[in-house]
N, C-alpha and C positions, 0 to 999 in steps of 0.2 A: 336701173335699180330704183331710183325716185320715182320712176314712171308705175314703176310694179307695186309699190306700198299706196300710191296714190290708190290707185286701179282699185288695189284691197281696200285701203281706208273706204271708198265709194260703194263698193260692191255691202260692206258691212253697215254704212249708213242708210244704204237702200233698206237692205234687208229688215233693221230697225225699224225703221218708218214704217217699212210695208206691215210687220207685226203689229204697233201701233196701230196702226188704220184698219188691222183685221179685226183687232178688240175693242175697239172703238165702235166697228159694225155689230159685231156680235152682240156688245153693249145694246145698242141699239135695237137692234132685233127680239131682244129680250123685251127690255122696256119700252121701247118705243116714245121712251120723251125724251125729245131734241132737247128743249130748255134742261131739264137735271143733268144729261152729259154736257150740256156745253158749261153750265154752271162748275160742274167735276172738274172737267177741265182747263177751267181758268183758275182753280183754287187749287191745281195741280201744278200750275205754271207758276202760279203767283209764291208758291213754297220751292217753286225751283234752285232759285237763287239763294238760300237756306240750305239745299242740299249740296248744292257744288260751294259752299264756304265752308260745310262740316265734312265733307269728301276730299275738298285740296287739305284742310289743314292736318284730317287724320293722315291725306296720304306723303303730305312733308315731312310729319312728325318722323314716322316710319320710316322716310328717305334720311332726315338727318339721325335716326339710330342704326341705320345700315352703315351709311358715313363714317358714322364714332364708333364701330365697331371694327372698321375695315382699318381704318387710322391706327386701332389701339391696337391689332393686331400686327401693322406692321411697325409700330413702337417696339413694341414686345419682343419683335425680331430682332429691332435695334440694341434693346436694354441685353438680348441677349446674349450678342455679340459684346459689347460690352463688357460685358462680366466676363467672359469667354477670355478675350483679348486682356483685357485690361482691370477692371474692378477684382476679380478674385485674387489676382498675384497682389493689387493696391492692399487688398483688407489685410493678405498674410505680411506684408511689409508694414500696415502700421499698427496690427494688433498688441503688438510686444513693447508698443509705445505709452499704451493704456495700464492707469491702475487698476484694482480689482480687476482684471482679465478674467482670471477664473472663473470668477461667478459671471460674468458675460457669456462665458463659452459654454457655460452648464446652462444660461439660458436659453441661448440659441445654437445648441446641439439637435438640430432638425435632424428628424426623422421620418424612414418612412412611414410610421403610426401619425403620425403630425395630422390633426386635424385642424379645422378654419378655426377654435377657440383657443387652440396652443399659438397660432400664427399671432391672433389677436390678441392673447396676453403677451408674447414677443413685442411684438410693438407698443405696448403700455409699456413695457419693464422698459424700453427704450427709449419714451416721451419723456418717462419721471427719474430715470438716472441719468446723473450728471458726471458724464467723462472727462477724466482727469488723466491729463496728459505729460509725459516729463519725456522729451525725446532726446535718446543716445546722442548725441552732435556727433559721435565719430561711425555714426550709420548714415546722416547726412550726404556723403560723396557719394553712396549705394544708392541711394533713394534718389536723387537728383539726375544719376545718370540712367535710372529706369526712368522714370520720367521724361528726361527727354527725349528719350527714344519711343515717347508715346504721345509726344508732343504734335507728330500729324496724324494721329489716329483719332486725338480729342478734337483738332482743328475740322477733320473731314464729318464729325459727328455732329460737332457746332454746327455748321452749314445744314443739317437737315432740315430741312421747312416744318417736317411732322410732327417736330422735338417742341415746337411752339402748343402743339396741347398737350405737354408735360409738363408742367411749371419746377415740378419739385425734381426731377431728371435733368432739366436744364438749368436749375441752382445746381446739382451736381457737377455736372460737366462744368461752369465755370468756377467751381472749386477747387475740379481738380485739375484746373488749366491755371487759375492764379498760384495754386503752389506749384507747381512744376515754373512758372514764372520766379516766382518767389527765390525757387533755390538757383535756377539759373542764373538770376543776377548778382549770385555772391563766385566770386573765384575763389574765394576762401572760405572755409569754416571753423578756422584757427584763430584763439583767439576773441571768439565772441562774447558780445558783450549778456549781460543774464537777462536787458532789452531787448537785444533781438532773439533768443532764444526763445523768451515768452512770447513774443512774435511770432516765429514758427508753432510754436505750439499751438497759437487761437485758430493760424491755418491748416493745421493738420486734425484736430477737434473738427471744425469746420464740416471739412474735407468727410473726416472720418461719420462724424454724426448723420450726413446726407449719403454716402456709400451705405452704411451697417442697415438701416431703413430702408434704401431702396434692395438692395440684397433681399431682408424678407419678403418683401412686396412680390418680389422675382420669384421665390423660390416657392410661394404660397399661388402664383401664376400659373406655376409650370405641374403644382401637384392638382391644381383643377382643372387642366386643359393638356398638360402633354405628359402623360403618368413616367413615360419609359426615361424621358431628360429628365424629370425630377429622380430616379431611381439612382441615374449617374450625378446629377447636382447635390443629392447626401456625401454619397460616396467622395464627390472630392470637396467636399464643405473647405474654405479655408480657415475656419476656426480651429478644424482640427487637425493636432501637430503633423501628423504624419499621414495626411490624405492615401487612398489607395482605392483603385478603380477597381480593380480586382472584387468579384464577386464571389462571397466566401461562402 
């Protein structure tokens, strides 16, 4: 196999050169002054090294956006699964923790009309409201025991290598591995003190504020690259109460 590319690589350098040396004659024959081609030809050479520095660099460029595109793609796979697994059942478990809900869920009642300047006022309304969280403590033993039951599905995600060019995806995932932490280490939730309640609340905020954003990010993904999973990702939105797949 190396012998055969070699063979190739030679046969195509021959051939090169020989075209070279045909138009070089022909040059010649035309003009007939040695001095102006050999002149041509040395100020051909001499910008050589000019062309192979703006040829490697356009054609790195190009290699490292094929890269970052191949990367983001199979992120994208990842965040998918995610959601899938894990993040949609998260959002419907801490939505009902949040004040003003309502008007959250009227914001980001995606549809499929949703164009990229509804996505982008979504995520404004998102940067500048400030979520205010008061959590059930007698919904605490629910949410901790779903949690750690997704405690190796966050452990096997953390381990991705590709998650390192997601910065704001991999503050997720250790948010929502510090609170699943968080409540694992209480045996009890009786009894708490109105400190550590606001405790869990800053980690469930946290939590919540980097899920709700990367959510739209996902779902503004899926309607300009995969039309038919964003048709089903309306459909079971967890904002709203009573998701249904069903196509009416």
């Amino acid at each position: 196999m190396i012998k055969k590319l070699f063979t190739n690589k030679a046969w195509a350098v021959s051939i090169l050169f020989t075209i070279s040396l045909a138009l070089y004659g022909i040059d010649f024959s035309l003009s007939g002054n040695l001095k102006e081609i050999s002149a041509s030809f040395l100020g051909n050479l001499a910008f050589l090294p000019i062309y192979i520095i703006v040829v490697t660099l356009l054609f790195e460029r190009v290699l490292r956006e094929k890269e970052r595109e191949s990367v983001m793609r199979k992120l994208n796979m990842v965040i998918g699964v995610f959601f899938s697994e894990f993040g949609n059942r998260l959002l419907r478990e801490l939505s009902p923790c949040f004040t003003g809900l309502e008007e959250m869920k009227s914001r980001l009642l995606v549809t499929a009309s949703w164009k990229e300047k509804d996505f982008s006022e979504a995520l404004d309304y998102l940067e500048k409201s400030h979520l205010k969280v008061n959590i059930d403590v007698a919904t605490l033993p629910h949410l901790k025991q779903f949690l750690a039951g997704k405690r190796n599905f966050l452990l096997s995600l953390l381990e991705n290598q590709n998650l390192l060019e997601h910065e704001a995806f991999t503050d997720l995932l250790w948010a929502a591995f510090h609170i699943t932490e968080e409540l694992e280490a209480r045996k009890s939730f009786d009894s708490m003190p109105h400190s550590d309640i606001e405790h869990i609340n800053g980690d469930i905020r946290r939590v919540y504020g980097y899920l709700i954003r990367e959510w739209v990010l996902y779902m503004l993904h899926l309607k300009q690259d995969y039309p038919y999973l964003f048709s089903l990702a309306v459909r079971l939105n967890p904002l709203i109460d009573e998701p249904d797949a069903v196509v009416y």
